[in-house]
VMD Tcl script that builds the backbone (N, CA, C; Angstrom):
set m [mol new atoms 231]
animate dup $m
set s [atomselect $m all]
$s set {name element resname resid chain x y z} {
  {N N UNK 1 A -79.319 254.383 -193.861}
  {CA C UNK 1 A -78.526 253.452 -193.115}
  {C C UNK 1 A -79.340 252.934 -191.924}
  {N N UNK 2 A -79.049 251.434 -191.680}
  {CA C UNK 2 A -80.059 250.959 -190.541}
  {C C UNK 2 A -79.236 251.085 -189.453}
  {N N UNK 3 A -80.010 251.552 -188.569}
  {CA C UNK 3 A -79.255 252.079 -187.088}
  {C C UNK 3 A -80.190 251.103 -185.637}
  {N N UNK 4 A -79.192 250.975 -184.948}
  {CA C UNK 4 A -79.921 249.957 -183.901}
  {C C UNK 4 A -80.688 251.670 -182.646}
  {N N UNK 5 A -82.142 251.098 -182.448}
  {CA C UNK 5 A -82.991 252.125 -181.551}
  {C C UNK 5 A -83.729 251.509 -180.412}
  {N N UNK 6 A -83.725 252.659 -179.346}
  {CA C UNK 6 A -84.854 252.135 -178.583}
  {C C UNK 6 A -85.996 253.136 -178.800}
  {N N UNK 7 A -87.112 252.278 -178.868}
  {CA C UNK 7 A -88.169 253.747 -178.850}
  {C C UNK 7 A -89.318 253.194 -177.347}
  {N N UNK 8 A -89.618 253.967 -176.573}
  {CA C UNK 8 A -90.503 254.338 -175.486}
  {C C UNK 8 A -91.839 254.642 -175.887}
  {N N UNK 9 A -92.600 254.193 -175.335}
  {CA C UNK 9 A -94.245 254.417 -176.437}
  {C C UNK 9 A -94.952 255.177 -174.887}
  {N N UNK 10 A -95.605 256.272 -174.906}
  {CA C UNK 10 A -96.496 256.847 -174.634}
  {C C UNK 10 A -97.402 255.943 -173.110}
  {N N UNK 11 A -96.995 256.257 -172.492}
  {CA C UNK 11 A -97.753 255.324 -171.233}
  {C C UNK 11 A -99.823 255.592 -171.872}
  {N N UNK 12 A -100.280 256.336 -172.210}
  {CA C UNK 12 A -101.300 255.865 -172.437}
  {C C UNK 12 A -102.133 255.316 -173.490}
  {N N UNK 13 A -100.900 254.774 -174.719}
  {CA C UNK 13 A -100.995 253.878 -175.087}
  {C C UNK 13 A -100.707 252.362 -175.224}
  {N N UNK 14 A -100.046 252.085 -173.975}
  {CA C UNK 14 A -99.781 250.966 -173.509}
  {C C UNK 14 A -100.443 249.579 -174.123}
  {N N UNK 15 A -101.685 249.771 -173.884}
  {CA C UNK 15 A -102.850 249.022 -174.262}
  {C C UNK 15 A -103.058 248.553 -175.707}
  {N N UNK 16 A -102.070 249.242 -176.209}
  {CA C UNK 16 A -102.256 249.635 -177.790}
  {C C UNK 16 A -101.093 249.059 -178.468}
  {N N UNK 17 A -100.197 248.352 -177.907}
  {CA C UNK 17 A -98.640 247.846 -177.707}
  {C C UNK 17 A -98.601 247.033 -179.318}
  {N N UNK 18 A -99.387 246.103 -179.207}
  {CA C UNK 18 A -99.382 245.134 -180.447}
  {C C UNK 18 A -99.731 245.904 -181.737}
  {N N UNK 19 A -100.700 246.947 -181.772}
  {CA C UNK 19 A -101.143 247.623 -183.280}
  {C C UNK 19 A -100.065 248.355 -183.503}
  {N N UNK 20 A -99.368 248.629 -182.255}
  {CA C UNK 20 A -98.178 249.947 -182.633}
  {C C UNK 20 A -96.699 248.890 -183.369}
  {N N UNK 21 A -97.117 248.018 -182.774}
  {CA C UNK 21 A -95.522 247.186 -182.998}
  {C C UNK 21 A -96.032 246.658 -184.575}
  {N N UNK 22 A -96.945 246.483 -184.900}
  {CA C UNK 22 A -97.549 245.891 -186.349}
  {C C UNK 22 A -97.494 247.367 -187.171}
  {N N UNK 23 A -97.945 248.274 -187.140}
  {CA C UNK 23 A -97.415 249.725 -187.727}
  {C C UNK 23 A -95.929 249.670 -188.153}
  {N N UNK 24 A -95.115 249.406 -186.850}
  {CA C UNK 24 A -93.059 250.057 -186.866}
  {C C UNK 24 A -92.656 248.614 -187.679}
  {N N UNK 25 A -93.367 247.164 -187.805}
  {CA C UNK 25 A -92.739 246.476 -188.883}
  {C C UNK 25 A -93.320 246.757 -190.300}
  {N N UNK 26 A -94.571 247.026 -190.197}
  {CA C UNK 26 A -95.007 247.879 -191.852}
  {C C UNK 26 A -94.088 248.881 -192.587}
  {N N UNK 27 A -93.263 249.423 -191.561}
  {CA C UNK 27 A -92.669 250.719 -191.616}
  {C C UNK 27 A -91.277 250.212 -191.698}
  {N N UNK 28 A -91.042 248.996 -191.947}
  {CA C UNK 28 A -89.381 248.426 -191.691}
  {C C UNK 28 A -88.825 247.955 -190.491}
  {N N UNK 29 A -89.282 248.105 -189.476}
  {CA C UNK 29 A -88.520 248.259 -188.343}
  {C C UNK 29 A -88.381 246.559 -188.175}
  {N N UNK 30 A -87.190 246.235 -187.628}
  {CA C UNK 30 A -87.007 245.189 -187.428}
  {C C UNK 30 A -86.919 244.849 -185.763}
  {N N UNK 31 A -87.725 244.267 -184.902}
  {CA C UNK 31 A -88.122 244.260 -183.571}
  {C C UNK 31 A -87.204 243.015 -182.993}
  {N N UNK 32 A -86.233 243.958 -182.017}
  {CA C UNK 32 A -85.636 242.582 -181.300}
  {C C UNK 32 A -86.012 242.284 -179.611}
  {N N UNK 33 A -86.374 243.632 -179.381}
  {CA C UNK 33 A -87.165 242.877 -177.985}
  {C C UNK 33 A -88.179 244.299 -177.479}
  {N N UNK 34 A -88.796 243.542 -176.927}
  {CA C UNK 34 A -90.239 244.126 -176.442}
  {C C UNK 34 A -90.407 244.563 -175.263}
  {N N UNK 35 A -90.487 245.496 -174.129}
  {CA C UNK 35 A -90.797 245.186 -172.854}
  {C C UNK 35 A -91.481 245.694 -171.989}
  {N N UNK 36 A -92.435 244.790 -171.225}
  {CA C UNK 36 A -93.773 245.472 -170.329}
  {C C UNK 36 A -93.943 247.077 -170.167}
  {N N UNK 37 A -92.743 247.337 -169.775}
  {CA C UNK 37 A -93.461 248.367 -169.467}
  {C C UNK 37 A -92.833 249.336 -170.762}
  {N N UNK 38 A -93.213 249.169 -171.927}
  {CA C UNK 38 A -93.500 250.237 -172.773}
  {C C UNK 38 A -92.425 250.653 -173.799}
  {N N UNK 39 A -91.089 250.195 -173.690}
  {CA C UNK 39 A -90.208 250.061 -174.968}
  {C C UNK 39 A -89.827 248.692 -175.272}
  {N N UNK 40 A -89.086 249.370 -176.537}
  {CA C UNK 40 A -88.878 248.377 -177.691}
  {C C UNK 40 A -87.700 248.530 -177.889}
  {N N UNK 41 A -87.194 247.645 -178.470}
  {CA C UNK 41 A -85.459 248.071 -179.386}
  {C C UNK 41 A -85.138 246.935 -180.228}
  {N N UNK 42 A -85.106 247.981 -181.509}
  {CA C UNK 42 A -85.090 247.044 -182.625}
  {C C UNK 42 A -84.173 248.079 -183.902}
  {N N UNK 43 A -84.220 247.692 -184.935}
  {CA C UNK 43 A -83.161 248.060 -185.899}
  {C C UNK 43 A -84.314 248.644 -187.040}
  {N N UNK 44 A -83.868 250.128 -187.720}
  {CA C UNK 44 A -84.903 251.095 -188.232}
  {C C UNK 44 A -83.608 251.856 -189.499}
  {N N UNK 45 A -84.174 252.056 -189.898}
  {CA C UNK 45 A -83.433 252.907 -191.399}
  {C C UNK 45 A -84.115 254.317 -190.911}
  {N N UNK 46 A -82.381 255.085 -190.698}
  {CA C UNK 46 A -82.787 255.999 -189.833}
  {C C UNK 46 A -83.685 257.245 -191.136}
  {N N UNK 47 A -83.794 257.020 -192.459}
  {CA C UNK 47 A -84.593 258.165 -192.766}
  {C C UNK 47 A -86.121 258.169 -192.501}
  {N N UNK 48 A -86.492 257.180 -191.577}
  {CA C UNK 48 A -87.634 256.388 -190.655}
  {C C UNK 48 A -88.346 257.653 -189.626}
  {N N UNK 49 A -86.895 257.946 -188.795}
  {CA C UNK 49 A -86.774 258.064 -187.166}
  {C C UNK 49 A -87.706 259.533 -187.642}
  {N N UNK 50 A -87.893 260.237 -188.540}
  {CA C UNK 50 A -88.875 261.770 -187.647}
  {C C UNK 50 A -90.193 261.125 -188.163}
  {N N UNK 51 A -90.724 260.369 -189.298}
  {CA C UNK 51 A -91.884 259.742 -189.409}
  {C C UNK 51 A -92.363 259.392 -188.180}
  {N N UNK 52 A -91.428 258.088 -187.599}
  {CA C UNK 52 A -92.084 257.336 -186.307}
  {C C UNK 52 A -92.225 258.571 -185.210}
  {N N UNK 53 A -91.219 259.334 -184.947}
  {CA C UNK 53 A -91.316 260.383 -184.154}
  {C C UNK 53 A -92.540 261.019 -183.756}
  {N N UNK 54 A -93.136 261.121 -184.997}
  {CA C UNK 54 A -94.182 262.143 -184.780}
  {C C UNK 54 A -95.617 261.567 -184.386}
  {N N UNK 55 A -95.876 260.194 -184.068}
  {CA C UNK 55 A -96.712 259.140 -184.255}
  {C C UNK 55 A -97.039 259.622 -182.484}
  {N N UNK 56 A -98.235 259.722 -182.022}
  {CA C UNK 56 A -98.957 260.747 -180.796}
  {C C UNK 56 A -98.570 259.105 -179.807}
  {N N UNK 57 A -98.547 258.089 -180.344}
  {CA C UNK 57 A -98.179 257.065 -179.445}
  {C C UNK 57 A -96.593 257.057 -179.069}
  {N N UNK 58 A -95.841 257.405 -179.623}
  {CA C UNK 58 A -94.401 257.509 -179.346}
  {C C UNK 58 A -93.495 258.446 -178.858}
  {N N UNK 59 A -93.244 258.126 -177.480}
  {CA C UNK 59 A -93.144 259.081 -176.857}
  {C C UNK 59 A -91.690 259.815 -176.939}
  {N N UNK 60 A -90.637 258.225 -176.962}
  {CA C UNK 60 A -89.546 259.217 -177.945}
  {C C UNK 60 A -88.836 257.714 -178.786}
  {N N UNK 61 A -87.413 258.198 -179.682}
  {CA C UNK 61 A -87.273 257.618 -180.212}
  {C C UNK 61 A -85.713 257.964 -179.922}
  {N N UNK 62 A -84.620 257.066 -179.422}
  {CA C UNK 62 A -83.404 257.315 -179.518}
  {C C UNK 62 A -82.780 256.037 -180.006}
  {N N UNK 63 A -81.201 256.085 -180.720}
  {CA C UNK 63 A -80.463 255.685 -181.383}
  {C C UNK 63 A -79.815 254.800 -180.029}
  {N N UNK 64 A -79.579 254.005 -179.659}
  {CA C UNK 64 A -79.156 252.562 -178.796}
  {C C UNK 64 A -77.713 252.709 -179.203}
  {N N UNK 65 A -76.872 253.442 -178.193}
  {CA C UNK 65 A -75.417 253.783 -178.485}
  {C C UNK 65 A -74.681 252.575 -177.501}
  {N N UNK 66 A -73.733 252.245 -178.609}
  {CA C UNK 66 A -72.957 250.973 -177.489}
  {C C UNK 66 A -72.088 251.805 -176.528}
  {N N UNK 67 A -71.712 250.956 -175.404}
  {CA C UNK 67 A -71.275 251.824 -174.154}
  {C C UNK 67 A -70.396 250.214 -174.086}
  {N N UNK 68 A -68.644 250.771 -173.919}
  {CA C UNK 68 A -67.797 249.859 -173.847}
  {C C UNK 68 A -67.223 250.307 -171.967}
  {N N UNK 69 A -67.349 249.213 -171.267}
  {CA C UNK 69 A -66.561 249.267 -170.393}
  {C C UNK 69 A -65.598 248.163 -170.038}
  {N N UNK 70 A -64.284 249.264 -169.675}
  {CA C UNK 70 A -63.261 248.540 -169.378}
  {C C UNK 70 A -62.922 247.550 -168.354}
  {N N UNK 71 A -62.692 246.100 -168.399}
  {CA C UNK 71 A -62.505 245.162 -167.183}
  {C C UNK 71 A -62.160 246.032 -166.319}
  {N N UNK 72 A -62.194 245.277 -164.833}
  {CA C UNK 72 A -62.442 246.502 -163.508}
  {C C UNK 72 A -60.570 245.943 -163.123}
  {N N UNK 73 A -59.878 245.373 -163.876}
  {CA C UNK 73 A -58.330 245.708 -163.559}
  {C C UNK 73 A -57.533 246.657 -164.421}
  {N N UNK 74 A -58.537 247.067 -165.258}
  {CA C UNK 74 A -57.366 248.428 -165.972}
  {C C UNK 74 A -57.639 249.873 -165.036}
  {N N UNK 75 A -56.601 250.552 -165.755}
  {CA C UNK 75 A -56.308 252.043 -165.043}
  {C C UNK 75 A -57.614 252.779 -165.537}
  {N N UNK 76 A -57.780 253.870 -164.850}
  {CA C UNK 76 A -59.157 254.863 -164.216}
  {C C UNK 76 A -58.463 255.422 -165.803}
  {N N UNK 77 A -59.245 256.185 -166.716}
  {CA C UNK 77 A -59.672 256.578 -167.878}
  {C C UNK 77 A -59.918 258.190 -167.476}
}
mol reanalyze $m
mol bondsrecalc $m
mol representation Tube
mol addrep $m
């Protein structure tokens, strides 16, 4: 099942940003945004996530959980 992720890449491979992002679409990953300083978040078929995991450039890999908040006129939860 494809699951929406962010993954964090390794600050000292930074430099290395573009070969790593050309690897995670070889690998399926579908890339929706990119950013300076060092993650990504894009959409992955999670029997993916311990492959990419283990990759010495990736520093971690978590599942991008939606977070609903309630307009600021309803009652305290």
């Amino acid at each position: 099942m494809k699951k929406n992720i962010l993954i964090t890449f390794n600050e000292n491979y930074l430099n290395e940003i573009d070969n790593i992002l050309d690897y995670l679409r070889e690998e399926g990953m579908i890339i929706n945004n990119v950013y300076d300083f060092g993650v990504v978040s894009g959409i992955l078929e999670e029997d993916k996530f311990e492959k990419i995991r283990s990759f010495k450039e990736i520093l971690l890999l978590k599942e991008d959980e939606k977070i609903n908040i309630p307009p600021p006129d309803e009652d305290i939860q």
